[in-house]
C-alpha positions as CSV (number, residue, x, y, z in Angstrom):
1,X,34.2,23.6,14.0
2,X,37.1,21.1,13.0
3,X,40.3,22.0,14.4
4,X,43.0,20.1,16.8
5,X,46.1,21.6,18.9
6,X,47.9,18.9,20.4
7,X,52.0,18.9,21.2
8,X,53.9,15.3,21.4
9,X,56.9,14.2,20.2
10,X,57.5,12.8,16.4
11,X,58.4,9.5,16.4
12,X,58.0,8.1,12.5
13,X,58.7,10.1,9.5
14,X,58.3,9.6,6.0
15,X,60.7,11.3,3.0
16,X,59.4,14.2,1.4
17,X,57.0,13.2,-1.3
18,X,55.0,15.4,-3.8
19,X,51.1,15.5,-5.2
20,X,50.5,14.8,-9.0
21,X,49.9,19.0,-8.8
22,X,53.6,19.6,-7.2
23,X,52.6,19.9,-4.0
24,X,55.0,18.9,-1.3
25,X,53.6,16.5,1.3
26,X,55.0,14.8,4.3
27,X,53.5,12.0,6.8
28,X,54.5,11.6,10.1
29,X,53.6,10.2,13.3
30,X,53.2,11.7,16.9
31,X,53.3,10.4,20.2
32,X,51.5,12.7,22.7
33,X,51.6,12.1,26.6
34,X,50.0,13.9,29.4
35,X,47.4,14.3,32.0
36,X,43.6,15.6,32.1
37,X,40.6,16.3,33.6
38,X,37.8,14.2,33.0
39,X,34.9,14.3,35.3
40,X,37.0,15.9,37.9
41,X,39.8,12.8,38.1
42,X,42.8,13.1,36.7
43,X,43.7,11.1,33.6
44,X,46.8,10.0,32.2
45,X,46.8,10.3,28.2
46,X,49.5,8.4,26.3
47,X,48.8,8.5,22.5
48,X,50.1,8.0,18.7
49,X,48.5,10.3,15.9
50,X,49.1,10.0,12.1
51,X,49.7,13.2,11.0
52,X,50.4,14.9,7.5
53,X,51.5,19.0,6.3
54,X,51.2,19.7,2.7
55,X,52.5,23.0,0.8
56,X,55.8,24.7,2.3
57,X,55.3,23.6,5.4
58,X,56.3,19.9,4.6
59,X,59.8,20.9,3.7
60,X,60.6,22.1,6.8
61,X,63.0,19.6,8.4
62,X,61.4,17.2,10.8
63,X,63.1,14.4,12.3
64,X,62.1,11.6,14.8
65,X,62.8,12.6,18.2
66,X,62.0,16.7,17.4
67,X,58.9,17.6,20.6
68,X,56.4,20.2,18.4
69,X,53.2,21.9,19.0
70,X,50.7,21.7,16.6
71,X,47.2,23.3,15.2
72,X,45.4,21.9,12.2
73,X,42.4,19.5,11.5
74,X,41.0,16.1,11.1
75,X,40.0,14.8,7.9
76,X,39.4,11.3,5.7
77,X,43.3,9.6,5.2
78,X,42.1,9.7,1.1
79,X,38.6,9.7,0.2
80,X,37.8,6.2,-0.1
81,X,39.1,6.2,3.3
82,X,37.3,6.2,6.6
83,X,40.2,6.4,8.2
84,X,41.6,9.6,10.2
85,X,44.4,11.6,10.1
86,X,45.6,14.7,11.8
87,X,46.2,18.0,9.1
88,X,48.9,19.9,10.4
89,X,49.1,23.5,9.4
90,X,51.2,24.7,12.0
91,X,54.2,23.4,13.7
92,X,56.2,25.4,17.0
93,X,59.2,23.5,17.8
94,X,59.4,23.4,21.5
């Protein structure tokens, strides 16, 4: 199973930009920060995730400085890429 909810707030954005099919596509970057549990001490978690939404979604206005809550995926940044990069599919403005 692939999939990735993580909140944080969005620090970089990119314009709008569309796919050689028409497809609307937007980067952005989130900063996350909190703390966990990890072999039962607590851990502080500060962050930065490379993110992208494609389709609809990516028109939706986003703008630096906006705290969201996210679901999606990981996947390849292209596919001559090893690279990461977080797949949002949904977005809850908090």
């Amino acid at each position: 199973m692939n999939c990735l909810e993580i909140s944080g707030e969005v620090f970089y954005v990119d314009p709008v930009r569309y796919t050689p099919a028409g497809i609307p596509a937007l980067n952005l970057k989130l900063k996350h920060s909190s703390e966990q549990i990890e072999a039962n001490l607590k851990r502080t978690i500060d962050c930065e995730l490379e993110a992208k939404i494609m389709g609809d979604a990516a028109l939706r206005p986003i703008k630096i400085g906006d705290r969201i809550k996210t679901k999606g995926f990981i996947g390849k940044k292209s596919a001559k890429s090893s690279q990461l990069i977080f797949h949002i599919n949904f977005i809850e403005y908090l």
